[in-house]
C-alpha positions in Angstrom: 22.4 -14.3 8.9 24.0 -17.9 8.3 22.9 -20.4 6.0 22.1 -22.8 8.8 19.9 -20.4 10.5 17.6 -19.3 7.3 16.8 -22.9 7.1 15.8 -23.8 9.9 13.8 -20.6 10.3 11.2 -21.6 7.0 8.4 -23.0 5.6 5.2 -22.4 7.3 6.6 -21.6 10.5 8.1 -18.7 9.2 5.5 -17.8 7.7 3.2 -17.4 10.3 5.8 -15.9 12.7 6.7 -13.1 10.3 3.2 -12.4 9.8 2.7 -12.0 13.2 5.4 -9.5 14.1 4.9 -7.4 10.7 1.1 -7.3 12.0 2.8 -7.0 15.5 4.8 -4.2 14.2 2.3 -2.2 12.8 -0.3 -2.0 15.5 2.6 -0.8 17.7 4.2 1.7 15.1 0.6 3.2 14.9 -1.3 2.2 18.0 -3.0 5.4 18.8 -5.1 4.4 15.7 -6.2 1.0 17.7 -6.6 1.9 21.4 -8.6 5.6 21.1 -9.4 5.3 16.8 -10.9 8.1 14.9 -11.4 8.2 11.3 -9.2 9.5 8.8 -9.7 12.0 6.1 -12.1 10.0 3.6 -12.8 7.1 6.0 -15.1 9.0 7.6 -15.5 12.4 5.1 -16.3 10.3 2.1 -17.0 6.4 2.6 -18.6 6.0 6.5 -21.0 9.0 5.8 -22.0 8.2 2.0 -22.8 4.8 3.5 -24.6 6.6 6.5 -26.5 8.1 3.8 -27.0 6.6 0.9 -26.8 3.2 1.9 -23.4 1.3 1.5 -24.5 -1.6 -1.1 -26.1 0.6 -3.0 -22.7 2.4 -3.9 -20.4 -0.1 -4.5 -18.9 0.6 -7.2 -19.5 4.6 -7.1 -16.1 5.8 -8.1 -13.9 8.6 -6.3 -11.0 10.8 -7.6 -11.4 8.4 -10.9 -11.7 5.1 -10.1 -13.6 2.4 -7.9 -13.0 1.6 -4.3 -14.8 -1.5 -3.2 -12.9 -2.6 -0.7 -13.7 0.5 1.5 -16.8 0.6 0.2 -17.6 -2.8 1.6 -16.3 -2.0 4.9 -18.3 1.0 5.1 -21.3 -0.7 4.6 -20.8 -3.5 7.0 -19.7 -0.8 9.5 -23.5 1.1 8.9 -25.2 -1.4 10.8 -22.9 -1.6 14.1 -22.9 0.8 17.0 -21.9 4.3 15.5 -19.2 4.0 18.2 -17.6 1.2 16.8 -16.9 2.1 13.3 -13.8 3.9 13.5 -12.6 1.1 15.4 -13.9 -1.3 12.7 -12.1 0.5 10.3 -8.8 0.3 11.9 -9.1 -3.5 12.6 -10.2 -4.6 9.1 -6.9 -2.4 8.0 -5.0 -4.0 10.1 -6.9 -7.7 9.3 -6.4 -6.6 4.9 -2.7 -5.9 5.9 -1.8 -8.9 7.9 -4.1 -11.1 4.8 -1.0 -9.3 2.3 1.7 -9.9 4.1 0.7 -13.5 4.9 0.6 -13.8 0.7 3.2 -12.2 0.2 5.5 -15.2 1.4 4.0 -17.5 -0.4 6.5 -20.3 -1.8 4.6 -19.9 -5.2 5.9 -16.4 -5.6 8.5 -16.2 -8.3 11.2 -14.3 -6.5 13.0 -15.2 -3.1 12.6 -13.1 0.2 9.4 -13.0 0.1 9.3 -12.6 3.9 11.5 -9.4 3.6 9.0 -8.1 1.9 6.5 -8.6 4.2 8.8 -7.2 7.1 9.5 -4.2 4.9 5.5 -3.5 4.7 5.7 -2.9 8.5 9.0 -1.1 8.9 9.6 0.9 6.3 10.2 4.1 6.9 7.1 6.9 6.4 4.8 8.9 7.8 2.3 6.2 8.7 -0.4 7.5 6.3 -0.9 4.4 5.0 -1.2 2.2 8.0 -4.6 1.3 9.4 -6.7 3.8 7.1 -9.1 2.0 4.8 -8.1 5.0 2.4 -4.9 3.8 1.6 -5.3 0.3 2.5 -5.0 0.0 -1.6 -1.5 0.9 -1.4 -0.5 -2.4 0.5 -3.2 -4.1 -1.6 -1.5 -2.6 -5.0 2.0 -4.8 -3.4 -0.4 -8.2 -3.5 -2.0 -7.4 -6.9 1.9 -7.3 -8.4 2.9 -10.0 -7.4 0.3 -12.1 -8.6 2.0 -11.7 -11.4 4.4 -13.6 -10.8 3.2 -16.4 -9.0 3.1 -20.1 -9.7 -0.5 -21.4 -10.9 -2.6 -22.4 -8.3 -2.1 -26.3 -7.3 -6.0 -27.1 -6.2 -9.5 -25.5 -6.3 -9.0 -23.5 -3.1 -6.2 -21.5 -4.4 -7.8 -20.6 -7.7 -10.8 -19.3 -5.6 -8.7 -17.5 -3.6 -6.5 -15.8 -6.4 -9.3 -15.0 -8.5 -10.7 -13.1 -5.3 -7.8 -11.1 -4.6 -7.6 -10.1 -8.1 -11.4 -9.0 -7.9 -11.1 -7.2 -5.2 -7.3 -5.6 -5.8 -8.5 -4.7 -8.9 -11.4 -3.1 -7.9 -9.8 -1.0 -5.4 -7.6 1.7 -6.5 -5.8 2.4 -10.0 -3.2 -0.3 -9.6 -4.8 -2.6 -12.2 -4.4 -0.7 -15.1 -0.8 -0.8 -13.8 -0.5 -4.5 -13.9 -2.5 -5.4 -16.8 0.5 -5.8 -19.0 2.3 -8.2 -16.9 -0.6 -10.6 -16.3 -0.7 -10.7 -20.4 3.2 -11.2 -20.2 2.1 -13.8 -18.1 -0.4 -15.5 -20.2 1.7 -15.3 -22.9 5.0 -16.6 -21.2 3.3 -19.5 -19.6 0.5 -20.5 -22.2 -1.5 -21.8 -18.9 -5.3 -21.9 -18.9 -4.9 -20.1 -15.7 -2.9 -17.7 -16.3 -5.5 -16.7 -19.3 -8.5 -16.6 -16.6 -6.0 -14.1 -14.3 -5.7 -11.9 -17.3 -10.0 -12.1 -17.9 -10.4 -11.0 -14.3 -7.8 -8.3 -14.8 -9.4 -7.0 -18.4 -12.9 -6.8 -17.0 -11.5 -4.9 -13.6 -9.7 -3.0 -16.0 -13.3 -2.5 -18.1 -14.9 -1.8 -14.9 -12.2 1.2 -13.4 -12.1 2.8 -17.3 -14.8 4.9 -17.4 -14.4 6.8 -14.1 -10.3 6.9 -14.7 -11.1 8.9 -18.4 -13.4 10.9 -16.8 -10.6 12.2 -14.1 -10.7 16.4 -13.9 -7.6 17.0 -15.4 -4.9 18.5 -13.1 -4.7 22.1 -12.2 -0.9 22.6 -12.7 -0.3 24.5 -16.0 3.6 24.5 -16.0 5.5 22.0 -18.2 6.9 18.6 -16.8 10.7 18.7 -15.3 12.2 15.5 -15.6 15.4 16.1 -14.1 13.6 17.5 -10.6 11.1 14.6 -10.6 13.8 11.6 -10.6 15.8 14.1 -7.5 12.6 14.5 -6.0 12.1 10.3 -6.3 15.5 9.7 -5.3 15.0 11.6 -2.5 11.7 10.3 -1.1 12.4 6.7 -2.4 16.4 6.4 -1.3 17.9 9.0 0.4 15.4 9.5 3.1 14.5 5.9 3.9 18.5 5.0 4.1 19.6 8.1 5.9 16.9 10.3 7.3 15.1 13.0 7.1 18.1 15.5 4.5 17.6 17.9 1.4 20.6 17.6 -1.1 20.8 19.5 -4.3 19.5 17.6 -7.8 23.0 16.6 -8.3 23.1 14.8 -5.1 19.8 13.4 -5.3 20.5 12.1 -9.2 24.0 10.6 -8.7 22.0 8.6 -5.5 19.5 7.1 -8.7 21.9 6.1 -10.8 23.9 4.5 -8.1 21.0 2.1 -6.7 19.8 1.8 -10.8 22.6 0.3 -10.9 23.3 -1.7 -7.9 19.8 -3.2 -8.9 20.4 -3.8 -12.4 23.9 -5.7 -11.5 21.9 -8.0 -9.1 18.7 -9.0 -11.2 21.6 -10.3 -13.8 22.4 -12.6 -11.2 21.6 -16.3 -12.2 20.5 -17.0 -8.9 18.4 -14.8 -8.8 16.5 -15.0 -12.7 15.1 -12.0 -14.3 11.4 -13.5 -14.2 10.0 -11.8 -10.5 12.6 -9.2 -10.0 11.9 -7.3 -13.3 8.4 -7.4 -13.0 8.9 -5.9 -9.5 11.0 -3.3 -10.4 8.8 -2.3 -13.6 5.9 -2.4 -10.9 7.6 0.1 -8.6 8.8 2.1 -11.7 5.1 1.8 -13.2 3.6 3.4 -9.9 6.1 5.8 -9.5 5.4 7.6 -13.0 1.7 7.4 -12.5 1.4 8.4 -9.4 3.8 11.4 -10.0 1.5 12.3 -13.5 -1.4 12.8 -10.7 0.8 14.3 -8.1 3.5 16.2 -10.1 5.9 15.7 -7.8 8.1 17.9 -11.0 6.4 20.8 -8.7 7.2 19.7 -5.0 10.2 21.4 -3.4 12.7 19.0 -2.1 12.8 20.2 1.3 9.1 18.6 1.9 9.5 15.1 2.9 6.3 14.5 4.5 3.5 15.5 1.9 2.2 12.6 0.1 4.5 9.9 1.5 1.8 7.4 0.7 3.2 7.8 -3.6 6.2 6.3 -2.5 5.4 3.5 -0.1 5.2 1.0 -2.9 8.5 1.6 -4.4 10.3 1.7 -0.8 8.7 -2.0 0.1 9.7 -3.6 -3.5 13.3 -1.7 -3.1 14.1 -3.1 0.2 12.5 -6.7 -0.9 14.7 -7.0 -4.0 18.2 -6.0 -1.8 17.1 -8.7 0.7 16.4 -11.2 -2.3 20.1 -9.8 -3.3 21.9 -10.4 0.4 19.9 -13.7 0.6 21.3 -15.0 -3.1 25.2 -13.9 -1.9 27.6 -14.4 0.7 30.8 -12.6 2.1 31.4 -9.3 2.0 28.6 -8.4 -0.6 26.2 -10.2 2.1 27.7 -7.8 5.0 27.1 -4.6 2.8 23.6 -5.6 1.8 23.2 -6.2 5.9 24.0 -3.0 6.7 22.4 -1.3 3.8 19.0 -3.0 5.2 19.7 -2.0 8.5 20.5 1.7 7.8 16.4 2.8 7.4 15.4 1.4 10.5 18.7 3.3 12.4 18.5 6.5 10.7 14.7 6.7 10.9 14.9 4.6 14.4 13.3 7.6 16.5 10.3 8.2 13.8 9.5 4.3 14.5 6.1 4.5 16.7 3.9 7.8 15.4 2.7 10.3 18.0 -0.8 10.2 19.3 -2.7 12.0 17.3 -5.1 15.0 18.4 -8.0 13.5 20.3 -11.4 14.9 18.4 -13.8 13.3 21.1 -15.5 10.8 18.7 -17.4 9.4 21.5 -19.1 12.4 22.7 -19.9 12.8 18.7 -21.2 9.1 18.3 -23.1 9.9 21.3 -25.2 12.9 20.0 -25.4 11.0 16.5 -26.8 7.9 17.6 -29.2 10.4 19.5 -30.6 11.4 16.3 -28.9 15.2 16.4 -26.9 16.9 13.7 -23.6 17.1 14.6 -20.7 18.1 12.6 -17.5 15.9 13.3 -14.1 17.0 13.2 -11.8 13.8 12.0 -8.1 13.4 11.2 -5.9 15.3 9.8 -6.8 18.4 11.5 -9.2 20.0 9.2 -11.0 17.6 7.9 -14.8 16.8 9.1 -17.8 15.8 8.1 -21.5 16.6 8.7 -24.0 13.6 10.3 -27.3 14.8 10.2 -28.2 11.9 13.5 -29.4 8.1 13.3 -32.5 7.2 14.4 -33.7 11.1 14.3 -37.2 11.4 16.2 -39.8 11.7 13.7 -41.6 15.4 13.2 -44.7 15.6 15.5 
């Protein structure tokens, strides 16, 4: 990766070339989802058939496992008035449509922290179980990566930027937890910068903060009794966050797992010292990963999951892995020699070790068509979706009236 090369390869032609071959990448990785899609667990169990219901506008902002979820919420509504056939479909499309709309952000020059287009290459290849991709679900796990770094960005320079900031803020922040999680660094923000616009950013992130409060308080407590193990957590982190994504799918002892954390805490907090670099975007990155890390494992406990299981709940560590492998590139892009070559191979190793997980199997074909069929008939059908045992219950459109 020469000097010479990286600069030729910039600017907007980058740009659009990378967001075509992470987009590229991720309809490939997952491509059962586009060519024969079915929904996915609360796609279809929980937003398509409240919408079918209920009426998707009506519900906006009705919140799920404590908090808001308009983003899917507006897709499922728009999706109520197509062909039944087509909504699965739809919602693989807009994920994929949302995704490509990140990662195209994601490199802007504006953003405080270089590598930007690693980032958006890492949002594509990383590895995991593919949970994430192409599910309007977890779309909010890519969207939480957009919301963070906003905070960091460079004011907008004309009126179209600001509309489109202030949009993305709206909607980021009204789908999923995240903004709670980056509320305090759009008021470091407004306090570093002393910007009128940066002071609107953090108005649009106290009233989406306002707006997700009462259904986040309101959260069932969880159901695990036992007290918290710190030590276990950070192995069980290290392990989902490092070890696996750098080496494959292996189970180490604590011990193993904890020297591995301290190793890249430190690699990471030699690099962000770097001058060329500056502390400003790579700290709030790295806080943003930590942040969603220790909230996500306070709703998950992952203090209670055994370290043998390295599929369950890969989506809690998706964000971490994309800003971890962005801040290493930022690092091999900012040095040279042998500390470039290491970095190199260090970005290298997830997609060699995990090389033959790349492109997900097919997944179990549930027939939608024959079940959009006898919906759109007006019958009651009860629809098996993915994974394999969820389903919900679609009592027919256009049902025949009662003679």
């Amino acid at each position: 990766m020469s000097d010479a090369f990286l600069s030729a390869f910039s600017g907007w032609k980058r740009r659009v070339l990378v967001t075509l071959f992470a987009v590229t990448f991720i309809a490939i990785r997952k491509y059962d989802s586009l060519v024969n899609p079915q929904f996915w667990a609360e796609d279809g169990g929980l937003f398509f058939i409240q919408s079918e219901m209920w009426g998707g506008w009506r519900i906006l902002f009705l919140p799920y496992e404590g908090y808001l979820h308009v983003l899917p919420r507006v897709l499922s509504a728009l999706s109520a008035s197509l062909p039944i056939f087509w909504a699965p479909g739809f919602f693989a499309w807009s994920s994929l449509t949302v995704s490509g709309a990140v990662i195209w952000w994601i490199q802007s020059p504006r953003i405080r922290f270089p590598g930007g287009w690693v980032a958006a290459l890492a949002i594509a290849l990383v590895p995991h179980e593919g949970e994430v991709y192409l599910t309007v679900c977890n779309l909010q796990w890519i969207m939480a990566l957009g919301l963070f770094t906003l905070t960091i960005a460079d004011d907008p320079a004309n009126p179209c930027q600001r509309i489109g900031e202030s949009a993305m803020l709206a909607l980021c922040g009204l789908t999923g937890p995240f903004i709670v999680l980056a509320l305090p660094f759009f008021a470091l923000r407004a306090w570093q910068r002393r910007s009128q616009w940066s002071f609107v950013l953090l108005g649009v992130a106290v009233a989406c903060t306002l707006a997700q409060l009462p259904s986040l308080l309101n959260r069932p407590p969880s159901e695990i009794e036992q007290p918290f193990a710190p030590i276990h957590f950070a192995a069980v982190v290290s392990n989902r966050v490092i070890a696996t994504m750098f080496v494959g799918n292996h189970s180490w002892g604590e011990t193993v797992h904890l020297l591995i954390l301290v190793g890249m805490a430190a690699l990471l907090v030699a690099g962000l010292r770097l001058r060329r670099l500056g502390p400003a975007g790579g700290n709030v990155l790295l806080a943003s990963a930590l942040a969603t890390l220790l909230a996500t494992g306070f709703k998950a406990r992952f203090d209670t999951w055994d370290l043998s299981i390295l599929t369950n709940g890969d989506r809690y560590f998706y964000v971490a892995k994309v800003i971890l492998l962005w801040i290493l590139g930022a690092f091999a892009l900012r040095t040279a020699g042998l500390p470039r070559l290491l970095l190199l191979v260090l970005l290298l190793a997830p997609l060699v070790s995990n090389g033959r997980r790349f492109i997900y199997a097919p997944a179990e074909d549930f027939r939608w068509r024959e079940a959009a069929r006898q919906i759109e008939a007006g019958k009651n059908v009860e629809v098996p979706i993915l994974p394999p045992g969820f389903g919900f219950s679609h009592p027919g459109r256009n049902r025949p009236a009662n003679p």
